[in-house]
Each structure stands twice: as C-alpha cells, then as structure tokens.
N, C-alpha and C positions, 0 to 999 in steps of 0.2 A: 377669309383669313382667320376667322374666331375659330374655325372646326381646327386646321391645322396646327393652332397654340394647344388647343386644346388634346390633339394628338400626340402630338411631341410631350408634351407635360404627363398624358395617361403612360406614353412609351417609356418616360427616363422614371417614374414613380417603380413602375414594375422592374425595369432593372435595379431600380437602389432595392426594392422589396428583396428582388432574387439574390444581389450579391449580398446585403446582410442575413437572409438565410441559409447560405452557403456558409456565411464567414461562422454563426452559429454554431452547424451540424459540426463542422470543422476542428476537430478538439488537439489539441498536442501531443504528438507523438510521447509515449509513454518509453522508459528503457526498459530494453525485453528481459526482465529478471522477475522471477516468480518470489516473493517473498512470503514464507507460513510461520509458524511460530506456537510455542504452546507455554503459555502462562503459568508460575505459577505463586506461591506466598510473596518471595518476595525475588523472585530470578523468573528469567526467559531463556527461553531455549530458541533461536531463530535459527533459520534454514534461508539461504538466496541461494536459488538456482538459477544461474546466467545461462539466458536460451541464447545469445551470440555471444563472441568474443570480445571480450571489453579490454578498454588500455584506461590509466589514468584513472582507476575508480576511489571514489570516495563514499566511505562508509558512514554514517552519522546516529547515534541513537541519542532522543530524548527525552524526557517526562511533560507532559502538558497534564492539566487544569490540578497541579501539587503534587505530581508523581517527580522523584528524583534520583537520578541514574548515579550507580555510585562507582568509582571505577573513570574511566577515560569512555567518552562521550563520540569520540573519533576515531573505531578500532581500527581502520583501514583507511590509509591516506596513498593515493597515486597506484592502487595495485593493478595487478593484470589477472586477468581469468581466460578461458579457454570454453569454446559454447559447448555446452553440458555439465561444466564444474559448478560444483553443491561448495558452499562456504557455512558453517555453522557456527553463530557465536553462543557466547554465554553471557546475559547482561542481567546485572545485579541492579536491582532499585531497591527503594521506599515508595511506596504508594503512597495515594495523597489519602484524604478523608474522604469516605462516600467513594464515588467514581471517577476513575484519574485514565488515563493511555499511557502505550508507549506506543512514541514513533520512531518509524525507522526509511532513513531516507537513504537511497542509494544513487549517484550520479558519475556520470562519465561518457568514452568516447565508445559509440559503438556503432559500427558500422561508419565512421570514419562521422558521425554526428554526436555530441553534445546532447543525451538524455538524462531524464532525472523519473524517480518513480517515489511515493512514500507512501508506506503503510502505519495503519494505527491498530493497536491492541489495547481493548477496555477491559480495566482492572476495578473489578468491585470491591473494598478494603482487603487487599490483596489476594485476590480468586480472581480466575475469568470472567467473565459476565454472565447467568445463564439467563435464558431463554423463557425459560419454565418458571413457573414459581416453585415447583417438587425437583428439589434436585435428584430426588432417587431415578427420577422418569429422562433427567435433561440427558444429552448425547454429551460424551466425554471428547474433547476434541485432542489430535493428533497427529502426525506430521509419517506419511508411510516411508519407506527406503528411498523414493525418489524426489521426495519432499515435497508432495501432496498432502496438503490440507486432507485430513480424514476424520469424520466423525463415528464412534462408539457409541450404541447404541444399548440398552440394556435389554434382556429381554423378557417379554411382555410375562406376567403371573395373572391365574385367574382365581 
C-alpha cells in the first residue's frame, strides 16, 4: 500500500509541476499593433501600425517617473482601423528631471477579442536615451515609411 501512496503523490506532484509550467511559458496575447516613435526636447512623433483590423480602440499616452503629457492624454477614444493602417500622433510633454518615459498604451477589439499592448520611450532631460557614452558614435533612431523602428548609423573616420 506505501509504494502505491507513494505513486499517486510522485504522479499528481509532476502534473501540478507541468501545468504551472505551462500556466508560466503561457503569456497574454499582446494586440497586434506595432508601435515606434522618435523622441525628441520636448514632442514625440509616434507611429501604430495595426497588423489586423481593430473596432473600439483606445488610445492612451502618459508620462511616468515626472514626465508630463501636455495636451489631452486620450487622443483616440472607440476608433476603428483597417489591418495595414499607420495612425501617427504628435504628443507634447515636459520631461521630468534625470530620466522619465512615455507610455503609450493601445487597446481594443481585434479579431473579435479584447487586446491591449503598451510601449515605453525613455527620455533623458528631454533627449532619447543613448547607448553610448559618445554621442557622436550613438545610432540616431527613426521610424522608415512603413513605421519600422530604424537606426542611423554614422559613419566610421580613421
């Protein structure tokens, strides 16, 4: 009788193992919109690119750790997009001190579900962030015709 308790308790240990590492790997569906953006003093230039057709979206931009959005914080309440359409806003801040974001959260119905995605952009007393300590060397970042994220590179002197 001891082997068979002992069976049963090894078998249900490894399923609780497996379904909380399933429940783990298991992340939430993201909504399918590409969001790029290029920073700069004291304005953003954003780009969403909706890869499906959305209904009911809601747009949201906000300042986190002292950055603050000046303007209306909810450019896009309940719209509809069509999958391939590019939407580009223009959002005015105040950077905080030191290092601050903007986020920019997009949500709504797509593919007949209830998605959300949100992106952050770090602002160093109102500059992008770079990389490098030489800014002559950092890549200038950029956003191409189809609103791909694209870096600028300089090039190399000897």
């Amino acid at each position: 009788m001891q082997v068979k308790i002992s069976t049963l308790a090894a078998a249900l240990a490894v399923g609780l193992i497996t379904s909380f590492t399933a429940a783990a790997v298991q992340a939430k569906p993201q909504a399918p919109v590409e969001i790029v953006g290029t920073v700069r003093a004291q304005q953003a230039t954003l780009k969403i690119a909706f890869e499906s057709a959305a209904q009911q979206v809601n747009v949201r931009v906000y300042g986190v750790d002292g950055l603050t959005v000046i303007g209306t914080e909810s450019p896009v309440i309940g719209g509809t997009f069509a999958a391939g359409q590019v939407m580009t806003l223009l959002v005015n801040y105040k950077p905080g001190a030191g290092t601050s974001n903007l986020a920019v959260q997009v949500d709504g119905q797509f593919d007949g579900k209830r998605r959300s995605t949100i992106s952050s952009f770090t602002v160093q007393d109102g500059q992008a962030t770079r990389s490098s300590a030489d800014s002559s060397t950092a890549p200038a970042i950029s956003v191409d015709g189809r609103g791909r994220r694209i870096a600028i590179l300089p090039a190399q002197t000897k």
